[in-house]
ROZA-918730 format. One line per field, with one value per atom (N, C-alpha, C): atom name; x, y, z; residue in three letters. Coordinates in Angstrom, 1 decimal. Layout:
N
atome <- (CA ...)
x <- (X ...)
y <- (Y ...)
z <- (Z ...)
residu <- (ALA ...)
This chain:
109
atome <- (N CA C N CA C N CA C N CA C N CA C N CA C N CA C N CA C N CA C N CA C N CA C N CA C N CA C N CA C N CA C N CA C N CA C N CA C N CA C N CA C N CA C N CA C N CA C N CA C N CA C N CA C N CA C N CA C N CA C N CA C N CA C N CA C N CA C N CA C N CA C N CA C N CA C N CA C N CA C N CA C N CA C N CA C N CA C N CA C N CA C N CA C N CA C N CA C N CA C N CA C N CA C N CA C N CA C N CA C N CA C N CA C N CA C N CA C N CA C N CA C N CA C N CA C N CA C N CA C N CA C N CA C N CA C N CA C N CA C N CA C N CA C N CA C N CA C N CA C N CA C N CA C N CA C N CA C N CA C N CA C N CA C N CA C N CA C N CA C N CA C N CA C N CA C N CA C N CA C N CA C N CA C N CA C N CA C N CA C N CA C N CA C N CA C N CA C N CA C N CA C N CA C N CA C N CA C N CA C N CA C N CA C N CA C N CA C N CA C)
x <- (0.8 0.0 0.9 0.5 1.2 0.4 0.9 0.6 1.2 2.4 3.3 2.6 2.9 2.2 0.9 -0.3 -1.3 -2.4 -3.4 -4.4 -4.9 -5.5 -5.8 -6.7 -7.4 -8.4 -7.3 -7.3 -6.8 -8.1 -8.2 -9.5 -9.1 -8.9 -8.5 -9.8 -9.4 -10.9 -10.1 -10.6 -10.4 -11.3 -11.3 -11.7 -11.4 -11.7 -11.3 -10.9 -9.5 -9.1 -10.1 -10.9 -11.8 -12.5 -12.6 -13.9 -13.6 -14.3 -14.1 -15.2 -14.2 -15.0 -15.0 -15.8 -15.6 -14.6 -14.6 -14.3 -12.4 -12.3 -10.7 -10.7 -9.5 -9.5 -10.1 -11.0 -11.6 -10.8 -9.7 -8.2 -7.9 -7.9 -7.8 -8.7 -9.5 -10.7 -10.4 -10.5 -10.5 -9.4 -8.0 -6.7 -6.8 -7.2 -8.0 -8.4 -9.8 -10.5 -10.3 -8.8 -8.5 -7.8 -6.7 -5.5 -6.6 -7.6 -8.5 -8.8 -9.8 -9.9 -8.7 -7.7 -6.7 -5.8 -6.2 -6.2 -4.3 -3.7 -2.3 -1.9 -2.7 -1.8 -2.5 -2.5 -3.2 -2.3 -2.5 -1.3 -2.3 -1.8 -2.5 -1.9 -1.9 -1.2 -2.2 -1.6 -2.0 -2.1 -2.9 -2.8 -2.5 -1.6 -1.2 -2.5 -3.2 -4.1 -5.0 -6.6 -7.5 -9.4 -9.7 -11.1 -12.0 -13.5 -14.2 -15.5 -16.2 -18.1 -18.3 -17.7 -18.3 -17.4 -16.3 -15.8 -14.6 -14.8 -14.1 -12.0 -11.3 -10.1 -9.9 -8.6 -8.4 -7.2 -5.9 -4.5 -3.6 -2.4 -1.3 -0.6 -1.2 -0.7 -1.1 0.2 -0.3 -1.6 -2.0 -2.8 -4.3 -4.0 -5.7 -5.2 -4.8 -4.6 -5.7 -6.0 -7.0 -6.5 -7.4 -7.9 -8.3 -8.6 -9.2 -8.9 -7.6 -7.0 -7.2 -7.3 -7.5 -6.4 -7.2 -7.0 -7.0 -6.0 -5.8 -6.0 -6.0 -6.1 -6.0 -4.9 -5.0 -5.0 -5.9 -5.7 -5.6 -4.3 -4.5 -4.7 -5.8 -5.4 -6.8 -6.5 -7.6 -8.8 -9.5 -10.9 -11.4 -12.1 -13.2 -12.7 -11.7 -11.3 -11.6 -11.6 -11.7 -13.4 -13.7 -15.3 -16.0 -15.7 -16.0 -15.6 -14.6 -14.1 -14.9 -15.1 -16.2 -16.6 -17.8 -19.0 -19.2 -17.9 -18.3 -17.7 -17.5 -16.7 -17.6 -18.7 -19.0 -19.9 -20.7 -21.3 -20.4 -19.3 -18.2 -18.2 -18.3 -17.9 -19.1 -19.2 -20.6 -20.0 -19.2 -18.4 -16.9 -16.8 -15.8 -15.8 -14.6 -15.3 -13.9 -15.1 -14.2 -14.2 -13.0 -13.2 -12.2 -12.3 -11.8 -10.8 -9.6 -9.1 -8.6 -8.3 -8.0 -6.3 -5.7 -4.2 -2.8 -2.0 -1.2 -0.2 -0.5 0.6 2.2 3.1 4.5 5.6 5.3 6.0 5.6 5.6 4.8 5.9 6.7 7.1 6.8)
y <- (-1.2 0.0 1.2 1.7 3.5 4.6 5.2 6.2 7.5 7.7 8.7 10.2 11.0 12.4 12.6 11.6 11.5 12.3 12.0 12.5 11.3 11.3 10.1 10.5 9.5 9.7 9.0 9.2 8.7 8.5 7.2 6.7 6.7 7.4 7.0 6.2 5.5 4.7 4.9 4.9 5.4 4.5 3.5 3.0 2.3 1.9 1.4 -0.1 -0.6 -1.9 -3.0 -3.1 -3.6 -4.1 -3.7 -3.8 -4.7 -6.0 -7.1 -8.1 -8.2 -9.2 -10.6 -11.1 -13.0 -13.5 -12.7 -13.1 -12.8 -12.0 -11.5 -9.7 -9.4 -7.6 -6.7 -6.4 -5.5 -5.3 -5.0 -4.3 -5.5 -6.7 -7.3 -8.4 -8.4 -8.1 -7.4 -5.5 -4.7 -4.7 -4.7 -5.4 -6.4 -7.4 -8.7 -8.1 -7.1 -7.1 -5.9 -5.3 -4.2 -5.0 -5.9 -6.5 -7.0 -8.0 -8.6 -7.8 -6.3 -5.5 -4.8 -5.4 -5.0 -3.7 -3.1 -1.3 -1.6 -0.1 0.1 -1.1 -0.8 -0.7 -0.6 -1.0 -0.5 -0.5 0.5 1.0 0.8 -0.3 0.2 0.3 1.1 2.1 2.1 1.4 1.7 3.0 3.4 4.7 4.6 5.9 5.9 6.5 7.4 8.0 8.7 8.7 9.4 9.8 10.1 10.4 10.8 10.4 10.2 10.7 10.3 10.5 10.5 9.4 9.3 10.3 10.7 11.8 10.9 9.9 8.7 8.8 9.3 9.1 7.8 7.4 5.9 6.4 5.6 5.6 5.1 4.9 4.1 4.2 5.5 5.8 5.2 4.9 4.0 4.1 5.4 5.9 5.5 5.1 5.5 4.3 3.4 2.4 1.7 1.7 1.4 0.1 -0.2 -2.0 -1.3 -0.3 -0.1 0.8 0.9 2.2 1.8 3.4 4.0 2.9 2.4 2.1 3.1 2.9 4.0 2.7 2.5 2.3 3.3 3.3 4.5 3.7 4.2 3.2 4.5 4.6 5.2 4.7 5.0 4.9 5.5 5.6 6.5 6.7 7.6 7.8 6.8 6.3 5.2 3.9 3.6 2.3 2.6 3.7 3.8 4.0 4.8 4.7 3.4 2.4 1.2 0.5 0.6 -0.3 0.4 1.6 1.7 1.8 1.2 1.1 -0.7 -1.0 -2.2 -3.5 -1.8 -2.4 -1.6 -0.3 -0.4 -0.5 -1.7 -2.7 -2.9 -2.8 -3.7 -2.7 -1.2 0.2 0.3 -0.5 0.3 1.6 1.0 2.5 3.0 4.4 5.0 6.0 6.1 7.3 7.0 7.0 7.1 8.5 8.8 10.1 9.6 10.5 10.1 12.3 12.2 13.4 13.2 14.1 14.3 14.2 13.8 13.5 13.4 13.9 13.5 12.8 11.9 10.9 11.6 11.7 12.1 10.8 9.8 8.8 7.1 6.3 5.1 3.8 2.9 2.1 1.0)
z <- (0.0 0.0 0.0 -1.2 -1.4 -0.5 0.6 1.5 1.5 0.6 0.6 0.4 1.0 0.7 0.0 0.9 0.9 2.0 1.4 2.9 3.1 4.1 4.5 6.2 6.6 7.9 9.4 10.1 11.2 12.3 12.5 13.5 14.9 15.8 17.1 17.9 18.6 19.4 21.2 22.0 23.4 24.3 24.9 26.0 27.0 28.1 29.1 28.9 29.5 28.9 29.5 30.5 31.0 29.8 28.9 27.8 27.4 26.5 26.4 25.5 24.5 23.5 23.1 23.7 23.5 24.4 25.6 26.5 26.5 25.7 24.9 25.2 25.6 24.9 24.0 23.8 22.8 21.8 22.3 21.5 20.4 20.9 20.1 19.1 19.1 18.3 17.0 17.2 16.8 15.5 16.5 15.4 14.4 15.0 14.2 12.9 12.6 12.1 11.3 11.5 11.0 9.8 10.4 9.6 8.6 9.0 7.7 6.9 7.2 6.4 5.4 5.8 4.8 4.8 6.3 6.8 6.6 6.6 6.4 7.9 9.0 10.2 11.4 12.4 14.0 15.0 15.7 16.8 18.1 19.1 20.3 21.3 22.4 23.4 24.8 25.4 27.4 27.7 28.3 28.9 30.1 30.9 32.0 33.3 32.5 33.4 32.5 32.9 32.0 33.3 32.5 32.9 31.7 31.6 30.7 30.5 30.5 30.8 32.5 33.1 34.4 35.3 34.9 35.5 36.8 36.5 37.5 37.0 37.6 37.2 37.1 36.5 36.2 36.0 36.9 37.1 37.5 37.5 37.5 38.8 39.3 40.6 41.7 42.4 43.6 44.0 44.8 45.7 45.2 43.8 43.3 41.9 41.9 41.0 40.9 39.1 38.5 38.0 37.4 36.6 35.4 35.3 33.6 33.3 33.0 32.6 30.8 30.3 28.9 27.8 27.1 25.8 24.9 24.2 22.2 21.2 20.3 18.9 18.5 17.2 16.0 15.1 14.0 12.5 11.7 10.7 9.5 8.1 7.5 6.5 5.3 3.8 2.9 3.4 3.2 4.1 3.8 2.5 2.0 3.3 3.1 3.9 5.6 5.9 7.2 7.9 6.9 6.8 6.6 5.8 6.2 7.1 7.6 8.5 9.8 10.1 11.0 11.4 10.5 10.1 10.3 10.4 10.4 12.1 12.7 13.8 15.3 14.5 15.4 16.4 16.2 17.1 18.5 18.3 18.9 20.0 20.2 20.6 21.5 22.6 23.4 24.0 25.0 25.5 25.0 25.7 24.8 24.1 22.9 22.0 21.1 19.9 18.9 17.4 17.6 16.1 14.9 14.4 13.1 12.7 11.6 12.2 10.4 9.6 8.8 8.6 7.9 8.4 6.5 6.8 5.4 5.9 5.0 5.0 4.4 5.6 4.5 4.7 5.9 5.2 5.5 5.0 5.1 5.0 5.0 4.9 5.5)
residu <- (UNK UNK UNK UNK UNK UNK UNK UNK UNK UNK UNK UNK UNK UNK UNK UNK UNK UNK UNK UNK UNK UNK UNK UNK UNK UNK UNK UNK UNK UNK UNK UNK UNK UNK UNK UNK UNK UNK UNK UNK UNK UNK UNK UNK UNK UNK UNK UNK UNK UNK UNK UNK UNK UNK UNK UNK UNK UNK UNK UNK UNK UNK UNK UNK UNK UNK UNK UNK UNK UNK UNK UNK UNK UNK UNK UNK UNK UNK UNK UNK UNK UNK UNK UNK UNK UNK UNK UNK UNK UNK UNK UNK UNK UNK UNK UNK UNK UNK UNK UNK UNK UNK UNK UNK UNK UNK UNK UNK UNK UNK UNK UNK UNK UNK UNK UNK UNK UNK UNK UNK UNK UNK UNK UNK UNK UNK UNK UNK UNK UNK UNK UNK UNK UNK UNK UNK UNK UNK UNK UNK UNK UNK UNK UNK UNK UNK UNK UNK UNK UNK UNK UNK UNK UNK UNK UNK UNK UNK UNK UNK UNK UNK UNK UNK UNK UNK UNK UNK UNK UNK UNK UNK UNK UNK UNK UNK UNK UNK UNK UNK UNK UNK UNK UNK UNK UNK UNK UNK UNK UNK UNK UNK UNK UNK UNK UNK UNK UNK UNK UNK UNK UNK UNK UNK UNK UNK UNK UNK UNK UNK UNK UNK UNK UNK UNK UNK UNK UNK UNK UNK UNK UNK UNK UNK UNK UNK UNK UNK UNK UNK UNK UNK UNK UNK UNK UNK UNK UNK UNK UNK UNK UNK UNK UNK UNK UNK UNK UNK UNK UNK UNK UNK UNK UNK UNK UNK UNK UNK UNK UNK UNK UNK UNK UNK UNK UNK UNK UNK UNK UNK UNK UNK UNK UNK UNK UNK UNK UNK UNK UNK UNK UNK UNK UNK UNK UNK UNK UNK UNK UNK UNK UNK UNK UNK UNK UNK UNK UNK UNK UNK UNK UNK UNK UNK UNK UNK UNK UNK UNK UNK UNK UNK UNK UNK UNK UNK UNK UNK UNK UNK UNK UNK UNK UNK UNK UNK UNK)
């Protein structure tokens, strides 16, 4: 896949790692279903500390050490592909929040 000094969509998805599909990571699910769809790539990243809708911090710090600290997914890649992909992922997304961000590609390998 040619990505070079392109535009292209960047999907970030944000949820708590608690979340959980078929009895597995959400996260990985998601990857799964990215790689099938054929997407450039999926990046996913632990978060150290966050707060959300419920206004509940979630963190790494002793004092107040969480179990469900913040999940990332980023997927880039052409809008059409990312627009399907979802569209088709998200059933999967009860909680959380996912956007999408306009983005150029300047280098891909």
């Amino acid at each position: 896949m040619e990505l070079k000094n392109e535009e292209a969509l960047k999907l970030t998805i944000i949820y708590g790692e608690n979340d959980q599909y078929n009895h597995h990571p959400l996260y990985v699910e998601i990857v799964k279903r990215a790689h099938e769809f054929g997407l450039a790539g999926a990046t996913v990243v632990r978060g150290i500390e966050s707060y959300g809708r419920t206004n509940h911090i979630h963190s790494t710090r002793i004092l107040s050490l969480s179990s469900d600290l913040p999940i990332v997914i980023t997927i880039i890649d052409l809008e059409e592909k990312i627009t399907e992909f979802y569209k088709s992922i998200a059933e999967l997304l009860g909680g959380g929040i996912a956007f999408v961000e306009k983005v150029t590609v300047l280098h891909y390998s």
